[in-house]
C-alpha positions in Angstrom: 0.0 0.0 0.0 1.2 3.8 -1.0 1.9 6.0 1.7 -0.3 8.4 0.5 -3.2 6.0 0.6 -3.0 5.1 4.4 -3.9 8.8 5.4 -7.4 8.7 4.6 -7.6 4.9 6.2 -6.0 6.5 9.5 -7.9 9.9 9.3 -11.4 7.5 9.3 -10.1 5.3 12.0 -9.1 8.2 14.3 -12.2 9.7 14.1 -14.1 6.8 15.6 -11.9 6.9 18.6 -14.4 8.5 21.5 -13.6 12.2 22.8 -12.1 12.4 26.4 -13.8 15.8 26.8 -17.1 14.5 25.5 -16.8 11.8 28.2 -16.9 15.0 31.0 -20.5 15.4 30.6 -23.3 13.1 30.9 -25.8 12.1 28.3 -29.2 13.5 29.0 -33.0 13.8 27.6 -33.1 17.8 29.0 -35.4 16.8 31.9 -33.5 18.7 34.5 -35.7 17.0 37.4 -34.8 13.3 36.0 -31.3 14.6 35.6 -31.2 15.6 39.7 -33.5 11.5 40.1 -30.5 10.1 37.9 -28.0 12.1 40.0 -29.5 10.5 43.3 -29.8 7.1 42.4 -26.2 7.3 41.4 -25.2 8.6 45.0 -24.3 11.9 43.3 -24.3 14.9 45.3 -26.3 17.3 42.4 -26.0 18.5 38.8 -23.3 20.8 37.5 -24.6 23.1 34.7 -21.8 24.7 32.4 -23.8 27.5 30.7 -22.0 28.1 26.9 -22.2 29.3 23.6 -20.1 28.2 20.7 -18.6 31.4 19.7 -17.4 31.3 23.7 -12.7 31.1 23.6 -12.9 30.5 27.2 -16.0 27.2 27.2 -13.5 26.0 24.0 -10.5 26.1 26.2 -11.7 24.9 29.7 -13.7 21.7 27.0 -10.4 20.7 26.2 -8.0 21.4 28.9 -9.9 21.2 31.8 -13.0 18.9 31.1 -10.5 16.3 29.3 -8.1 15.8 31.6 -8.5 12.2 33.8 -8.0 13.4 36.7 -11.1 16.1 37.2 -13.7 12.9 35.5 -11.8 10.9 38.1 -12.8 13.0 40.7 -16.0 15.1 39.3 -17.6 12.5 37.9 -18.7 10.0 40.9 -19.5 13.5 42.9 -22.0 15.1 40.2 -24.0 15.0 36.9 -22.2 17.4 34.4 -24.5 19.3 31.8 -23.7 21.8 28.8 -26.3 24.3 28.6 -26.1 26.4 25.4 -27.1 29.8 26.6 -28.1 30.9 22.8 -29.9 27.5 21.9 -33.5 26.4 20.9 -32.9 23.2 22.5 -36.3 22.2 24.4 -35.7 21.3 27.8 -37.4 20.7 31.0 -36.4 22.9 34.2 -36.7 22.2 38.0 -40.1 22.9 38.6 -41.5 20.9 35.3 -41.7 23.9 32.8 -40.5 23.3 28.8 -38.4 26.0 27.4 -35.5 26.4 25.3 -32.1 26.5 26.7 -31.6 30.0 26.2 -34.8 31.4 27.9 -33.6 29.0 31.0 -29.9 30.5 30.9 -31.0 33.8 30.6 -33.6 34.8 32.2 -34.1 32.2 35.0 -30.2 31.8 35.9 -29.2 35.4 34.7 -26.4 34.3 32.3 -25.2 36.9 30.0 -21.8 36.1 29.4 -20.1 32.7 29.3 -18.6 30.5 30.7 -20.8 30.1 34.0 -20.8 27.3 36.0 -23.4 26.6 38.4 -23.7 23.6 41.0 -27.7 22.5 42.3 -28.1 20.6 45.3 -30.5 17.2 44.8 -33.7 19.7 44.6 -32.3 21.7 42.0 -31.5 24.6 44.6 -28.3 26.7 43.8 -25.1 25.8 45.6 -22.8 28.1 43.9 -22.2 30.1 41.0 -19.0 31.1 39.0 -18.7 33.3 36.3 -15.8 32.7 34.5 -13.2 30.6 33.7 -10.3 28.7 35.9 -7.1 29.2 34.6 -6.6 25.1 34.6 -7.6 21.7 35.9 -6.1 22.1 39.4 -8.4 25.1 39.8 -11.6 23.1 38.4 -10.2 20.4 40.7 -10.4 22.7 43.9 -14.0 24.2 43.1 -15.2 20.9 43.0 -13.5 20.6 46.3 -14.5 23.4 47.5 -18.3 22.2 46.8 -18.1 19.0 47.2 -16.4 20.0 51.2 -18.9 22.4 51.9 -17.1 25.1 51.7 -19.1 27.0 49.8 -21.0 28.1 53.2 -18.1 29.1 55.0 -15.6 31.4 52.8 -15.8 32.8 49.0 -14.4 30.6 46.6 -11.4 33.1 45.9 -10.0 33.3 49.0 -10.3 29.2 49.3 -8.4 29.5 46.0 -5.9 31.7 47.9 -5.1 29.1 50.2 -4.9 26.1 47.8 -2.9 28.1 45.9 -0.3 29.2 48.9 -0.4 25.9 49.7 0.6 23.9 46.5 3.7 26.4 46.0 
C-alpha cells in the first residue's frame, strides 16, 4: 500500500476513537428533574450546569483542557452530573419545577447568564449551591471548586479566597 493512501484509512479510523472531553458530561433527555432522580440514584451529590455558547474562547478552552483531563472525570464524575447548557440555543428542555423552554430562555432569564462560561452547581432539589462566572485558569483550579463544593465550603468562605489558600499551599 502507497503512503499516500493510508492517510485517509487513518484519518477514518481516528475519528471513531471517543472524545475524552465529551466523556466529562453526561448524556441527558433535557429533563432537568430526571437529571437531579439520575444524579440521586447514582449517590451523586447534584448537577453541574456549564452555561455556553459556541462562539465562547474561554468554554472552547476549559472543553479541552480542563474537562479532558483524567484526573477532574476521576474525581467530578462519581460526585455530580455534568450538563452543557447552550445559553443561545433552541434546544427544548425541561427545568426544575417541570416547565419546557428552550435553553436559552432557562440561561437567561431564570439563571441570569449573559456572558459565558458560567458554571453553576444545584443541590438534589435543583437549589443553587454556587455560581462562578468565568473561567479557571486550569484543571487544578476546576479540581479545587469541586472541592470546595463538594467540602462544603461554599458556606463558609468565598471561593477566591479558598483559591488563595490552595494556591499558597501547593507552592
Amino acid at each position: 500500500m502507497k503512503p499516500l493512501r493510508i492517510i485517509p484509512l487513518l484519518i477514518l479510523c481516528l475519528s471513531f476513537i471517543p472524545s475524552v472531553q465529551a466523556e466529562f458530561f453526561d448524556d441527558s433527555w433535557g429533563d432537568l428533574k430526571e437529571d437531579l432522580n439520575l444524579a440521586k440514584e447514582a449517590g451523586q451529590k447534584g448537577l453541574f450546569l456549564f452555561y455556553e455558547m459556541d462562539e465562547c474562547p474561554f468554554c472552547s478552552r476549559m472543553k479541552a483542557q480542563v474537562f479532558s483531563q483524567e484526573t477532574v472525570q476521576a474525581y467530578f464524575k462519581p460526585r455530580f452530573r455534568a450538563l452543557a447548557i447552550d445559553i443561545e440555543g433552541d434546544t427544548e428542555l425541561t427545568d426544575f419545577a417541570g416547565n419546557t423552554l428552550t435553553s436559552k430562555v432557562f440561561a437567561q432569564k431564570h439563571n441570569r447568564v449573559r456572558a459565558t462560561p458560567v458554571m453553576i452547581f444545584y443541590d438534589l432539589e435543583g437549589k443553587t449551591l454556587y455560581r462562578h462566572t468565568g473561567p479557571l485558569r486550569n484543571s487544578q483550579e476546576f479540581l479545587w471548586l469541586a472541592e470546595y463544593i463538594d467540602q462544603g465550603m461554599y458556606q463558609k468562605q468565598r471561593f477566591s479566597k479558598y483559591l488563595r489558600a490552595q494556591r499558597k499551599a501547593a507552592k
